[in-house]
N, C-alpha and C positions, 0 to 999 in steps of 0.2 A: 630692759629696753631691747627692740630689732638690731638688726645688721643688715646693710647693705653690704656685700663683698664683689668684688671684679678686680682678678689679680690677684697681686702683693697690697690691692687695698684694701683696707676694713671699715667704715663707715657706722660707729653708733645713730638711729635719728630716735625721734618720738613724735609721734603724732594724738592731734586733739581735735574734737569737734566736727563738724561736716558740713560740707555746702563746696565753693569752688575754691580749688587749692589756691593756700597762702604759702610761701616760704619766707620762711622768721630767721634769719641770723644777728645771735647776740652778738654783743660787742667781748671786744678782749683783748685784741690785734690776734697774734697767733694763738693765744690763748682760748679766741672763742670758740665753747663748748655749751653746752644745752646747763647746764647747774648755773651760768652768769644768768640765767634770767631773773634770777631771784634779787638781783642788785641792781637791773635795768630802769636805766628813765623812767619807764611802764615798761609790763612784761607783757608782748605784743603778744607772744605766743600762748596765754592763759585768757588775757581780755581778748582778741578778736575768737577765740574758739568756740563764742556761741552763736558765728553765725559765718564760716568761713573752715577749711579743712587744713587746721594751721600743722607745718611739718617745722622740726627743725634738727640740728644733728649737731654733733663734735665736730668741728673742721679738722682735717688730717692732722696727726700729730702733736695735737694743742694739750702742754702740760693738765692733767687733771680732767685729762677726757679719754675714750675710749677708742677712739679711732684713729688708725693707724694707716701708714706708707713709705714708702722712697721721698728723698728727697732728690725734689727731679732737674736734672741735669743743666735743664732751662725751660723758659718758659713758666716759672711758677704760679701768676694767674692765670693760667691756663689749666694749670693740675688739679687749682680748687674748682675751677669750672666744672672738670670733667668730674667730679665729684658728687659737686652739688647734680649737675645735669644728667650723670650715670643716676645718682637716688632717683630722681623725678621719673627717669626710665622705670627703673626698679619696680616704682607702686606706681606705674602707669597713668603717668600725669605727663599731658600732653602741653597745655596751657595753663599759667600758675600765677598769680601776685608775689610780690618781692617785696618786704621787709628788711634793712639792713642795719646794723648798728653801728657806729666806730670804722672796722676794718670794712663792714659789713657794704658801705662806702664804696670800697675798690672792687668787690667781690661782684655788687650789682651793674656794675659801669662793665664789665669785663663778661658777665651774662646776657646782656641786652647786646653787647656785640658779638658776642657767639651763639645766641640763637634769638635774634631779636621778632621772630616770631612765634617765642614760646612766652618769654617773659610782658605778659600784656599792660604792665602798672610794675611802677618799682616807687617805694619811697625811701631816702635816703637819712637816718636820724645818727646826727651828733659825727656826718662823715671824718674818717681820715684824710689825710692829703698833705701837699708841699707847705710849707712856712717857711718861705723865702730867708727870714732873721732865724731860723732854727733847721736848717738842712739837713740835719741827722738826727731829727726829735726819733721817729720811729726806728731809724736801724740802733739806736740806744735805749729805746724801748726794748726790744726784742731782744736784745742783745740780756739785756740784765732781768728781762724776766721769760723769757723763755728759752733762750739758750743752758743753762746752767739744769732746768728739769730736761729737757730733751738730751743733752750729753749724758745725764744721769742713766738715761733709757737707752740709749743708741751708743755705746762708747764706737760701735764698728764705724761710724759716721766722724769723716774727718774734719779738722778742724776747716781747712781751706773747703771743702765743701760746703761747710755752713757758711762760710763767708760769702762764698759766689753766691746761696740761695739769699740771704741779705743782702748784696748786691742788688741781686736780680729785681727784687719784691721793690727798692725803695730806690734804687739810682741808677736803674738801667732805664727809667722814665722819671725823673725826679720832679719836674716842674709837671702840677694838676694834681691830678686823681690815682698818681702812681700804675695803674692798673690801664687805661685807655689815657688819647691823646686829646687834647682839647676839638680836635675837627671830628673824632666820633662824636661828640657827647653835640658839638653844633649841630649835625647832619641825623643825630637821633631821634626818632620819630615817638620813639616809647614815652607814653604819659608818663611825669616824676614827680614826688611830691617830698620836698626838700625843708628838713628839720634841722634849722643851723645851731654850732653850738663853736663857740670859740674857750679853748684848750690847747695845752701844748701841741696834741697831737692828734686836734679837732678843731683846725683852725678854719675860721669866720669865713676868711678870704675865699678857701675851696668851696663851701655851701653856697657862699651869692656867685660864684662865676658857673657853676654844675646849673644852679636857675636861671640866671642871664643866658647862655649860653645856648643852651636846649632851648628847644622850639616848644615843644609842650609838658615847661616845667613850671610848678606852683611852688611858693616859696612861704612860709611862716611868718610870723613877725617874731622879732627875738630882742630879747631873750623868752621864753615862752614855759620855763619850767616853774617861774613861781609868778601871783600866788594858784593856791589848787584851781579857783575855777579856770584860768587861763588855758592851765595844763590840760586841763577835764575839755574842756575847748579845744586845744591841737588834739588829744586821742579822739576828737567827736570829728576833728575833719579829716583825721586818717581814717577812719572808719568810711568818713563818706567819700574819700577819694577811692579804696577800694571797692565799694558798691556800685560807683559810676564809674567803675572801668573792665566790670567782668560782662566778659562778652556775652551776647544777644542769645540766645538760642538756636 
């Protein structure tokens, strides 16, 4: 597989298929890397690649991926921003569709506000976010499953470091979408197409206010993952929410 590199950062991605770029991020929380597709809802990045230029990568540091950085000081949706956004530089993708899964959630909320006119369509499946009756689901996520391979890797990295970057990720915005605030996601202009899934740390609540909320957001019916034809049904309108939102010529 390529590398993206700029800096101290290293970036695995892999790319499939051709037409106008799609960007596919699987789920994991900090885990997500390119090998979760295999375990995904649907693997966006194998099924849409026959008729879209699906990219997807290791997010920084994610145990059992490739790609590498700093764990930065503040600002940490910001760092995955500059990441995802540096690659799209990289292989010279100016405008792109957005796929997100789980984390994938916070990732696209925090892309459509730092370059909300590159990201032309974002759909949002099985988002992370706040659960009011569980406040710490994600920073105890991460904590017991990614913490423990990353020290394994990093011992130079201190312990109060990871903690402020856990901080930062999940309770320096705790109520929404973690990553932006509810008055971006009102005032966002970007089509969304919103796959709810209620789970500890994919809760229901986040997916119907990200669709309520936005001005031009489509929302599923759910639950939606069984039986098959249902499912074969939401990938057939994700398929056609990205066909109707790549730009004109």
């Amino acid at each position: 597989m390529p590398f993206y590199e700029k800096g101290d950062v290293k970036i695995r991605y892999e790319e499939a298929g051709s037409g106008f770029p799609l960007l596919c991020v699987p789920g994991g929380g900090l885990n997500s890397r390119i090998s979760n597709w295999q375990n995904a809802v649907f693997n966006s990045f194998e099924i849409f690649s026959d008729g879209f230029r699906c990219i997807t990568m290791d997010q920084r540091n994610a145990n059992g991926g490739a790609s590498t950085g700093p764990i930065p000081a503040s600002n940490p949706w910001d760092a995955f921003a500059d990441d995802q956004l540096g690659l799209m530089d990289h292989l010279g993708v100016e405008q792109f569709l957005f796929i997100g899964y789980c984390i994938g959630g916070c990732f696209g909320g925090k892309l459509m506000e730092r370059a909300p006119d590159r990201v032309v369509g974002a759909v949002f499946c099985q988002t992370v976010g706040h659960r009011p009756e569980d406040p710490t689901v994600m920073y105890r996520h991460s904590s017991d499953n990614w913490v423990p391979g990353f020290r394994e890797r990093r011992p130079d990295v201190s312990t109060e470091a990871i903690e402020k970057y856990l901080h930062d990720l999940y309770a320096a915005q705790p109520d929404f979408l973690h990553s932006v605030p509810r008055e971006f996601i009102r005032n966002c202009q970007t089509p969304m197409l919103v796959l709810p899934d209620d789970t500890d740390s994919h809760p229901l609540q986040t997916s119907i206010q990200v669709a309520s909320l936005a001005p031009n957001a489509e929302i599923t019916v759910f639950p939606w993952k069984e039986p098959a034809e249902l499912k074969q049904r939401t990938i057939d309108r994700v398929r056609s929410f990205f066909r109707n939102n790549v730009p004109s010529a």
